[in-house]
C-alpha positions in Angstrom: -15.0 18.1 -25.5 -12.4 17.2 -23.1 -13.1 17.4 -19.1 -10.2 17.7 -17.1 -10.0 16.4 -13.6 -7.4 17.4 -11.0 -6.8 14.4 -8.3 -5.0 15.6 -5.0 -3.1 12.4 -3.1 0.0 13.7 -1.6 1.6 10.8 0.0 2.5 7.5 0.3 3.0 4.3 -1.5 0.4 2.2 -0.4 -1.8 5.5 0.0 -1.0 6.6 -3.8 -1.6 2.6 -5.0 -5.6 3.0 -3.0 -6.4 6.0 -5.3 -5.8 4.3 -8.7 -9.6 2.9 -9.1 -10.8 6.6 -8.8 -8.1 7.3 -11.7 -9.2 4.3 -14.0 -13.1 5.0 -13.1 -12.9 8.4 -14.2 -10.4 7.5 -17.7 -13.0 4.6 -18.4 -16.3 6.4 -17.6 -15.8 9.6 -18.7 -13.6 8.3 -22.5 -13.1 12.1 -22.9 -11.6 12.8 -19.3 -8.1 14.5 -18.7 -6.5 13.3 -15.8 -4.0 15.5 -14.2 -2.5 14.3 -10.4 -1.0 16.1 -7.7 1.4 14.9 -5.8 4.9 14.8 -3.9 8.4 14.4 -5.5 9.4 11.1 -4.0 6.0 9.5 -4.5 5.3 10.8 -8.5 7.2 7.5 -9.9 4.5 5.9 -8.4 2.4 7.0 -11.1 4.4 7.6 -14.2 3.4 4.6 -15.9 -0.4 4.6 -15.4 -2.0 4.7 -18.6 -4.7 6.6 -17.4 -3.1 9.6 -16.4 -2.3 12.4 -18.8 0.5 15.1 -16.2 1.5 14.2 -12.8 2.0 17.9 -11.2 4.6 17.6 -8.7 4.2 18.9 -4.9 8.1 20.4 -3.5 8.8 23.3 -1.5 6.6 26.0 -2.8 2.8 25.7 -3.0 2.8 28.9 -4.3 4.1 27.8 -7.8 2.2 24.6 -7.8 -1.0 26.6 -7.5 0.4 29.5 -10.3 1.4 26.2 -12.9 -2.2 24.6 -11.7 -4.2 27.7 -12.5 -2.4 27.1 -16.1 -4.7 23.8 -16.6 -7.9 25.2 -16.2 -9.9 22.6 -14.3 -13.2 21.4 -14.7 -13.0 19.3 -11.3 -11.3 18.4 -8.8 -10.9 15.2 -6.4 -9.2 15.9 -3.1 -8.6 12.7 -1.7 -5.8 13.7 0.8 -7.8 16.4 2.8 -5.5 18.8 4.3 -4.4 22.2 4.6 -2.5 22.0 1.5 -5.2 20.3 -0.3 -7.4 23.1 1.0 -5.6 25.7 -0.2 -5.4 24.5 -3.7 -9.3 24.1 -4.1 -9.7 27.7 -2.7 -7.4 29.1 -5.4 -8.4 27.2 -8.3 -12.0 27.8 -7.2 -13.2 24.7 -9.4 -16.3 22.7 -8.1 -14.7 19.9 -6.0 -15.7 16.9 -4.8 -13.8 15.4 -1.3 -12.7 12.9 0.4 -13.7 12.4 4.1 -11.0 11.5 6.2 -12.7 9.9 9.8 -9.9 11.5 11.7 -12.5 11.7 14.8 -13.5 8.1 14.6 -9.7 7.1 14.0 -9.1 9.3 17.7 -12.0 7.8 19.4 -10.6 4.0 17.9 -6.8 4.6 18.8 -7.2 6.9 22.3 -10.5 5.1 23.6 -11.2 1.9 21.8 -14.3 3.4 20.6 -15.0 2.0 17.3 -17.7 4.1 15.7 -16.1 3.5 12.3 -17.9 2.0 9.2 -17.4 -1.3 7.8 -16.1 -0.1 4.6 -12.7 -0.4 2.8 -11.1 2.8 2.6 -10.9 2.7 -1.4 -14.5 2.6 -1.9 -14.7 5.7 0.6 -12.3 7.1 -2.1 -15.0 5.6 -5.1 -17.6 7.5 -3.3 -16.3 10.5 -4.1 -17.4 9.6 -7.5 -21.0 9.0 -6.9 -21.6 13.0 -7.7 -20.2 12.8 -11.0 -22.5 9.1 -11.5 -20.0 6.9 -11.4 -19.8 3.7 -9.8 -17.0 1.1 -8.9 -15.8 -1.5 -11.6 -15.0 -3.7 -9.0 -11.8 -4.5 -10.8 -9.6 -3.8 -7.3 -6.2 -1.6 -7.4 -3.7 -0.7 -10.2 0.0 -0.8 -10.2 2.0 -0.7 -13.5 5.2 -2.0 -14.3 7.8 0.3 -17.0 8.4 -2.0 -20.0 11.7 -1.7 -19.4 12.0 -3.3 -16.0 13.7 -6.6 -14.9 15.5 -8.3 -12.6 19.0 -8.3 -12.2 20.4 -11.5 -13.5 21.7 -13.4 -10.7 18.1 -12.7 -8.9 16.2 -14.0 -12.0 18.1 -17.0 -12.5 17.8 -18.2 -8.7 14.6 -18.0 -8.9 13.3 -19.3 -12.4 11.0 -22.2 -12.1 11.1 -22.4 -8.5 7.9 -22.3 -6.0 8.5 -19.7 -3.7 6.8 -16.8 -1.0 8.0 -13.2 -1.0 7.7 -11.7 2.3 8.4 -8.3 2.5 10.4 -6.9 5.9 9.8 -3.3 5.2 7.5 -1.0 6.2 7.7 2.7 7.5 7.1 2.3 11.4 8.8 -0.4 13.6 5.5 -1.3 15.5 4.1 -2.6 11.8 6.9 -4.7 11.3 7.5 -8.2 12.9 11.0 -8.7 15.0 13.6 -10.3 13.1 13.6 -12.6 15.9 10.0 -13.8 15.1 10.9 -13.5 10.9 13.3 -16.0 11.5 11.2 -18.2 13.6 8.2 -18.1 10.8 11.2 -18.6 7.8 12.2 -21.8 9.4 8.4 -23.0 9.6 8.0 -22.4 6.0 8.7 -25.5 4.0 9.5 -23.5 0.7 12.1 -20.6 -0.7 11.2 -17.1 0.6 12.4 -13.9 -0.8 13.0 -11.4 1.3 11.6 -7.6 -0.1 12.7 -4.3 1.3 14.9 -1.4 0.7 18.3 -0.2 2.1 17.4 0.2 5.2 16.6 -3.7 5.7 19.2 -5.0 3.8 21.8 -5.6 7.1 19.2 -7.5 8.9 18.2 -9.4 5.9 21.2 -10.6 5.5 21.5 -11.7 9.3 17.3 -13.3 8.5 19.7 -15.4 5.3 22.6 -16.7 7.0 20.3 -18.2 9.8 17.7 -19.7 7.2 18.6 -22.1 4.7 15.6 -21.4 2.6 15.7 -17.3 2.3 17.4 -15.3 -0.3 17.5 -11.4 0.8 17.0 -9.2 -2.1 16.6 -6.2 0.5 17.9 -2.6 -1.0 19.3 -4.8 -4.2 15.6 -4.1 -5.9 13.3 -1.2 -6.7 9.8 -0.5 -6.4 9.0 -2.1 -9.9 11.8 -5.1 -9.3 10.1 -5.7 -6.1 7.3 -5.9 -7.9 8.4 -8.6 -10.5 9.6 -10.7 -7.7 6.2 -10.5 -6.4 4.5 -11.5 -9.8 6.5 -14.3 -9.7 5.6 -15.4 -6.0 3.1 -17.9 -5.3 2.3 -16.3 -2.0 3.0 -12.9 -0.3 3.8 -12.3 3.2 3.3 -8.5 4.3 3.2 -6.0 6.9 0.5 -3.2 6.6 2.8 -1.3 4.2 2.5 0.0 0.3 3.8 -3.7 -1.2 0.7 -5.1 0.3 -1.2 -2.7 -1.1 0.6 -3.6 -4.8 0.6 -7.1 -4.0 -3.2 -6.8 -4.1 -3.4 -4.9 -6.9 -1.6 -8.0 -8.8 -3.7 -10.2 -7.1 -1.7 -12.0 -5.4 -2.3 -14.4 -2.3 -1.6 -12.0 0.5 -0.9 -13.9 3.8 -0.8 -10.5 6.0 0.4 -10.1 9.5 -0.9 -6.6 11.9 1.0 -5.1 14.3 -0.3 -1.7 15.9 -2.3 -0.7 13.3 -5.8 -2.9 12.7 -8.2 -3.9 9.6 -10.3 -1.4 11.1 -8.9 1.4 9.2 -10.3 0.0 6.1 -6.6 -0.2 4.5 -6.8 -4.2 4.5 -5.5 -5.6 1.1 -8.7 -5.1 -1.6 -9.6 -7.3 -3.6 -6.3 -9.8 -3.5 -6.5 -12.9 -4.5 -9.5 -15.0 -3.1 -7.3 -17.4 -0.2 -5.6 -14.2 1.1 -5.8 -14.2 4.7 -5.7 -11.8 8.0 -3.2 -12.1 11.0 -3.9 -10.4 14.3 -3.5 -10.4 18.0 -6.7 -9.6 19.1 -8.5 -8.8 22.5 -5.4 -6.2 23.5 -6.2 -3.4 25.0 -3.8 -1.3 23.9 -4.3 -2.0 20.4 -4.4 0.1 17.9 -2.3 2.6 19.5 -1.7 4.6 16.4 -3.5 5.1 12.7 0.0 5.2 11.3 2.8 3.9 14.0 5.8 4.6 16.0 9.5 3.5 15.7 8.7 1.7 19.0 6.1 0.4 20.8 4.7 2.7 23.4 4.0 0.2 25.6 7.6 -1.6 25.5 6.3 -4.8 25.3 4.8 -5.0 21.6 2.7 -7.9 22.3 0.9 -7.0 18.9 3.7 -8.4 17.2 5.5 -10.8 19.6 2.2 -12.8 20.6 1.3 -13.4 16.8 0.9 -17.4 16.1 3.5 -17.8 13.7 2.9 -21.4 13.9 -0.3 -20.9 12.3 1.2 -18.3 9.6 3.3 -20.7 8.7 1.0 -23.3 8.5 -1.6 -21.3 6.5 1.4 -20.5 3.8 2.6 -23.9 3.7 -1.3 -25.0 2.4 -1.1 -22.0 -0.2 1.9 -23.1 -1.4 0.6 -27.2 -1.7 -2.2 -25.8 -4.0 0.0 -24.1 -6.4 
């Protein structure tokens, strides 16, 4: 007898990329499971190659035919682990038995407006995994998902620069400016790293990727030339990632990859720290600052004006701790 399950993430990459263990938990545990997964336009690429998932159902402007094509499936169960209105709405008018996921918004307001921390020591995916424990299942301990189409590769000029070489990807994007290093402080760390970097990001990074290139010797800037799943390749063939708190993190975990990551505004504390990356993956932060975190999410600039989060990082040491990752490879 088949069980379906509904699983409600909305939004965003690295987000979308956290949920997968709850997918592959339930496919694995439960052989005769259904998987069905709500979510937004933009984001539903994300998913279309997981294996464990039968129908992504797609959020756009109407909720009202989402809901009329959901009541369609008939449910058995469903697993909000977005938790908002719109996810609300949907469990009150499938009226399926429901299992959800707790968000901590309090304890995020008490962290970011009175650096209160009253938040648990646990990663935010096996706050998803709990979710679970009502149906009897239990984490794997097998980390995140991310799968590539078959049909993906590199454009040829990319793959053949860097075949057979030794190099870091270090990805500039990331939604909010007070995640992201200065390009100032890029280029300072890219000419402290004794190796080839690749530069990852989309369109919106490719003009200062290029200005990153021209004053590095040793960085090619594949910004807005790759897509997700290219991006991803690159990073397969990487020997060590540099990251943001952003969604390729987040994928660079799930393939395992040595994650050197650097934090801005946001902090560890969240529980959205790479899981289970590869075992010499490191942690970069300006501690002590009072004025840190300042957001659960970010801002396009620092609120403060003086982003010491990002401009007092120790690149020196960054570099130096990706220089020894790249001597044991």
């Amino acid at each position: 007898m088949v069980i379906k399950y509904l699983v409600i993430r909305f939004s965003s990459i690295g987000d979308i990329v956290l949920t997968t263990p709850v997918i592959r938990l339930l496919k694995t545990r439960r052989p005769n499971a259904e998987i069905h997964v709500v979510t937004k336009k933009q984001f539903a690429h994300i998913l279309a190659p997981n294996p464990y998932i039968h129908k992504i159902h797609i959020l756009e402007d109407s909720l009202f035919h989402l809901i009329k094509e959901l009541r369609h499936e008939d449910f058995d169960f469903i697993l909000d682990l977005h938790r908002n209105l719109r996810s609300l709405i949907i469990k009150m008018a499938l009226g399926e038995k429901t299992f959800t996921f707790h968000k901590l918004n309090f304890a995020k307001w008490l962290l970011v407006n009175f650096k209160i921390d009253t938040l648990p020591d646990i990663h935010i995916v096996n706050r998803y995994i709990e979710v679970l424990s009502g149906l009897q299942i239990k984490n794997d301990q097998q980390g995140l998902d991310f799968f590539i189409p078959q049909d993906t590769s590199l454009p040829s000029e990319i793959e053949r620069y860097f075949t057979r070489k030794k190099f870091v990807a270090l990805v500039l994007g990331a939604q909010h400016t007070t995640k992201k290093m200065p390009p100032e402080k890029v280029i300072e760390l890219c000419k402290k790293i004794n190796h080839p970097i690749a530069l990852l990001g989309g369109e919106t990074e490719r003009e200062i990727g290029k200005v990153i290139a021209t004053q590095c010797l040793n960085v090619y800037n594949t910004c807005g030339d790759l897509n997700i799943y290219q991006s991803t390749l690159l990073i397969d063939k990487s020997k060590v990632v540099i990251s943001h708190d952003t969604g390729l993190m987040h994928i660079a975990a799930a393939r395992k990859k040595d994650i050197v990551s650097v934090w801005g505004n946001t902090t560890p504390k969240f529980g959205m720290y790479p899981y289970y990356p590869g075992e010499r993956s490191k942690m970069f932060e300006v501690k002590n600052l009072k004025c840190r975190p300042c957001s659960k999410i970010g801002f396009q600039k620092c609120p403060k004006k003086h982003f010491k989060c990002m401009m007092e990082q120790n690149y020196e040491s960054i570099a130096e701790y990706t220089n020894a990752l790249m001597n044991l490879h």
